[in-house]
C-alpha positions as semicolon CSV with decimal commas, in nm:
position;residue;x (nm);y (nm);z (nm)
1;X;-1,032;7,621;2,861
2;X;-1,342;7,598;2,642
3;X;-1,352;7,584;2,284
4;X;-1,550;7,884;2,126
5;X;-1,727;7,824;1,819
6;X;-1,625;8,104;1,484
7;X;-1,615;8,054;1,160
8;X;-1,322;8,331;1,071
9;X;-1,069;8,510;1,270
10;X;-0,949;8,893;1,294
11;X;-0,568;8,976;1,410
12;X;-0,437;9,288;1,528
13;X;-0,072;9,294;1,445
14;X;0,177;9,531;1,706
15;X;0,158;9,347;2,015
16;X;-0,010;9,092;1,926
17;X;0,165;8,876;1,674
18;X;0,459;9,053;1,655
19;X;0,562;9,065;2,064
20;X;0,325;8,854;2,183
21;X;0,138;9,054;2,394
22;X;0,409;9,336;2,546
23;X;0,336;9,684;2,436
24;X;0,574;9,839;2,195
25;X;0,738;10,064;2,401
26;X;0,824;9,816;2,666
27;X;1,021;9,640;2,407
28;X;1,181;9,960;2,292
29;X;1,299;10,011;2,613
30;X;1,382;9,675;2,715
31;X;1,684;9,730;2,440
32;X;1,757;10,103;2,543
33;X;1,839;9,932;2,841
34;X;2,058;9,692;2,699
35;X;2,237;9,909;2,431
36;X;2,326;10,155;2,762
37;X;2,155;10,461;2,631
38;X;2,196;10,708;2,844
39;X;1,794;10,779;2,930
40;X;1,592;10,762;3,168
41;X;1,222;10,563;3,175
42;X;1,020;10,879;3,188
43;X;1,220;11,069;2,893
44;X;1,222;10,752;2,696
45;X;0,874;10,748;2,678
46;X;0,789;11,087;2,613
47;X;1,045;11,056;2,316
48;X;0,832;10,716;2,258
49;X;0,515;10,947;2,263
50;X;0,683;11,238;2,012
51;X;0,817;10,979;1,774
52;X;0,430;10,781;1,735
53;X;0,300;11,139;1,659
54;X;0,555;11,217;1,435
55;X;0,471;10,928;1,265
56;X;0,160;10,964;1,197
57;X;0,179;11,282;1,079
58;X;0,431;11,269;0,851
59;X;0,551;11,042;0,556
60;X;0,829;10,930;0,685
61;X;0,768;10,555;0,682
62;X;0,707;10,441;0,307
63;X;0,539;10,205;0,165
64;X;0,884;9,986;0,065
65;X;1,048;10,032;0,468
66;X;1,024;9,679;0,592
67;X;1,047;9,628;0,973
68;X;1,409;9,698;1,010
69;X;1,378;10,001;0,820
70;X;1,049;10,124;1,049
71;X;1,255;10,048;1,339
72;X;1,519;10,230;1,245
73;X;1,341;10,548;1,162
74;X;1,112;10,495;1,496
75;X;1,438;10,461;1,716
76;X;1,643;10,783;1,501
77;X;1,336;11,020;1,606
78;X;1,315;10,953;1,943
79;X;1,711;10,996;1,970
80;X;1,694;11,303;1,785
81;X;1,393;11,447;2,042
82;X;1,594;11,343;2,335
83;X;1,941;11,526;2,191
84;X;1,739;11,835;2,077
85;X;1,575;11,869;2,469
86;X;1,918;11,834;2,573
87;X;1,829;11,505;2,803
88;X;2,139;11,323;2,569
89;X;2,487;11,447;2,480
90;X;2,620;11,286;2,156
91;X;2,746;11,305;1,799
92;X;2,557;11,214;1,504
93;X;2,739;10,914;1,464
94;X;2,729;10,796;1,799
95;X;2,339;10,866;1,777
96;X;2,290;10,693;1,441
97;X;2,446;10,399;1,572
98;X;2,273;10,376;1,893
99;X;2,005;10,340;1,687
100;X;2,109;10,068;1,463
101;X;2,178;9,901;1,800
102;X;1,834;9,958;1,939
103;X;1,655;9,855;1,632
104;X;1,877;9,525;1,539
105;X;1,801;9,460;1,876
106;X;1,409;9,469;1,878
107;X;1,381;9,315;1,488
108;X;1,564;8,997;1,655
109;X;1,327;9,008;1,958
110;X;1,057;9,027;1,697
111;X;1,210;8,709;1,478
112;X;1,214;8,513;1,819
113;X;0,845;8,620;1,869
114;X;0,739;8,505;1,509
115;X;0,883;8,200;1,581
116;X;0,609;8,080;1,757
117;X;0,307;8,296;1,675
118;X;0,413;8,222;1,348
119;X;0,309;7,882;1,361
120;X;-0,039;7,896;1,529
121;X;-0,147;8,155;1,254
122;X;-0,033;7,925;0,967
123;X;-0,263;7,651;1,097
124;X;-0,543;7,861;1,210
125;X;-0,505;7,973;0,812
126;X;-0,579;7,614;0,712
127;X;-0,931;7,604;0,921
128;X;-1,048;7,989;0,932
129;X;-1,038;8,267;0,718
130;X;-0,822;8,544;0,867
131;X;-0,807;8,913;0,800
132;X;-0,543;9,195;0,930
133;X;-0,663;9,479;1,111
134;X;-0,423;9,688;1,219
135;X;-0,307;10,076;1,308
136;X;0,028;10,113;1,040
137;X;0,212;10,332;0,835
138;X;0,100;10,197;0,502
139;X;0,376;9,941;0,445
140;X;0,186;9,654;0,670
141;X;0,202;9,440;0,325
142;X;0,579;9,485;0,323
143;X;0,615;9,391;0,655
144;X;0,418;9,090;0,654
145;X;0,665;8,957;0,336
146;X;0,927;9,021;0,539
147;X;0,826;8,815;0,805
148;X;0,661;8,529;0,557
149;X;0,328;8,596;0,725
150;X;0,166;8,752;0,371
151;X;0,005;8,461;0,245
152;X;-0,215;8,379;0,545
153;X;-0,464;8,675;0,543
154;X;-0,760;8,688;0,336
155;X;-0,727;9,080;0,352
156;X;-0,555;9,360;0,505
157;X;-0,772;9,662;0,675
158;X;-0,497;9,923;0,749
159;X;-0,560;10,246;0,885
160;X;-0,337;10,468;0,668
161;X;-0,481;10,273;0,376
162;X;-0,863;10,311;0,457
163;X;-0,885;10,606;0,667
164;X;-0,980;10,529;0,972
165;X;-0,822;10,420;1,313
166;X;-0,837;10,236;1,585
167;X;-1,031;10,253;1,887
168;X;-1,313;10,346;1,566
169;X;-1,502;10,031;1,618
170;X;-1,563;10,107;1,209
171;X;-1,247;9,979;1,122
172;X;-1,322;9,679;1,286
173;X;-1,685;9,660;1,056
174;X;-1,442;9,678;0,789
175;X;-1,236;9,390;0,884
176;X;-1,586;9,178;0,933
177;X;-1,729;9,292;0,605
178;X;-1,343;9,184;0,431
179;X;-1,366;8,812;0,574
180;X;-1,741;8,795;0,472
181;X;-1,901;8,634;0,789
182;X;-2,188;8,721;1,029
183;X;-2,065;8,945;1,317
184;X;-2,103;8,686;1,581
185;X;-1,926;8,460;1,358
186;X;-1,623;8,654;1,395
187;X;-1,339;8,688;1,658
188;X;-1,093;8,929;1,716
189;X;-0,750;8,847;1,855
190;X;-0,534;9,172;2,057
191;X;-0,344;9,315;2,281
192;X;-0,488;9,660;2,330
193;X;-0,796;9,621;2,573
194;X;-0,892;9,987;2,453
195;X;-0,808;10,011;2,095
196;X;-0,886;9,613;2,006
197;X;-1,136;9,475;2,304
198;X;-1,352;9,773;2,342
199;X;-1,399;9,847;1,944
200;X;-1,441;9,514;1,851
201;X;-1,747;9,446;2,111
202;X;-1,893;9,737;2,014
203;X;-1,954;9,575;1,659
204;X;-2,077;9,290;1,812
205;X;-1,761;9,054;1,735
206;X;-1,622;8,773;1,981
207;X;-1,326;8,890;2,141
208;X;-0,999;8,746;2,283
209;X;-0,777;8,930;2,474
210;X;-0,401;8,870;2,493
211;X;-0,300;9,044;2,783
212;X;0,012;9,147;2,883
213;X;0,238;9,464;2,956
214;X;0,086;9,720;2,818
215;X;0,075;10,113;2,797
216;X;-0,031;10,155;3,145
217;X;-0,329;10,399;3,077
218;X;-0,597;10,187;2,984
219;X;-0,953;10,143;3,197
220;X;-1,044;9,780;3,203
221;X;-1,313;9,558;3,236
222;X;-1,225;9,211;3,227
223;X;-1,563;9,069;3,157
224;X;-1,613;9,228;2,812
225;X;-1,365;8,974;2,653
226;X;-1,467;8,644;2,545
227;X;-1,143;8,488;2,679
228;X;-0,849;8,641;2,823
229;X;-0,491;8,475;2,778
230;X;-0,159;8,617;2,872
231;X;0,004;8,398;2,596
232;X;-0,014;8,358;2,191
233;X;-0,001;8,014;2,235
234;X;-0,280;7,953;2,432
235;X;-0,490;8,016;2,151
236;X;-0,446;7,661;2,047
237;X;-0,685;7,542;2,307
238;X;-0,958;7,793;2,201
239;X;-0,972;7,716;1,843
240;X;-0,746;7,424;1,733
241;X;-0,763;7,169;2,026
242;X;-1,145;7,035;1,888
């Protein structure tokens, strides 16, 4: 694979250093699955779909909830929309502790994951400056101490924070104008052709792609990424392999 030549780097963070590539809501259900909740795909994700609204409409995630906590609260309202349309049949307790299941489940996927994406980003941090763009609830800062990753960006852009969202290519001009460089000195690393590829062409950045299962609604064109690479590790021959 070729080298590309940047001077600083932009990360998305859900899906891209946190799973590695497989939408959210595959995970999610990857541990429905294993914790036996009684669901099936299509309910699961329009509970999946009701729960991301919810969230971003209301205050429920704080500013202290570290990933645990998010998970937690993520997993309890999509239980809660299943039981009140009457697709599940249990007691609070048995619900809250599905939950706990389902979310202790996806934090240690997530740990696994960090392992090694973990890694790359701390030496890419020693040869690039590298900024945080992300879609979150407002308590991105918290998460990234609780997964030791908070001393390797140069700045965070978060949505809740500055106002605007993903696929707004502006949020991605804010994440170029925080690490200080020429647009076509930048690249952006994520998961989300849509919401990271499209926007972040559109303001003129280089772009890799780390492809994987996503969402399954997404119109793609693969040659508006710089690269494409179906693994976080293979962005060690890109930038650090010179």
């Amino acid at each position: 694979m070729n080298n590309i030549e940047v001077k600083g780097i932009i990360f998305d963070f859900g899906g891209t250093i946190d799973t590695n590539s497989i939408h959210w809501a595959e995970v999610l259900w990857r541990y429905y699955k294993e914790c036996k909740a009684p669901v099936e795909y299509q309910d699961f994700r329009d509970a999946y779909v009701f729960a991301e609204r919810a969230l971003a409409k209301y205050p429920y995630i704080q500013p202290y909830h570290n990933f645990l906590d998010l998970l937690k609260i993520k997993v309890n309202l999509e239980l809660e929309y299943l039981l009140t349309e009457h697709i599940i049949d249990m007691d609070v307790i048995e619900l809250q502790q599905l939950a706990i299941n389902i979310a202790e489940g996806c934090y240690g996927f997530v740990l696994d994951v960090l392992a090694v994406t973990r890694p790359i980003i701390d030496e890419l941090s020693h040869r690039y400056p590298l900024v945080l763009v992300s879609n979150f609830y407002g308590n991105i800062e918290t998460i990234l101490a609780d997964f030791k990753l908070d001393s390797y960006f140069k700045s965070i852009v978060e949505s809740s924070v500055v106002g605007v969202r993903k696929p707004d290519p502006a949020i991605y001009q804010l994440g170029v104008d925080a690490i200080g460089l020429k647009v076509d000195e930048v690249l952006v690393v994520g998961d989300s052709f849509s919401k990271d590829v499209v926007p972040a062409k559109k303001v003129g950045c280089k772009v890799v792609w780390l492809q994987g299962k996503g969402w399954g609604n997404e119109e793609i064109d693969n040659s508006l990424p710089d690269f494409i690479i179906t693994d976080f590790k293979q962005l060690s021959a890109i930038l650090l392999e010179k």
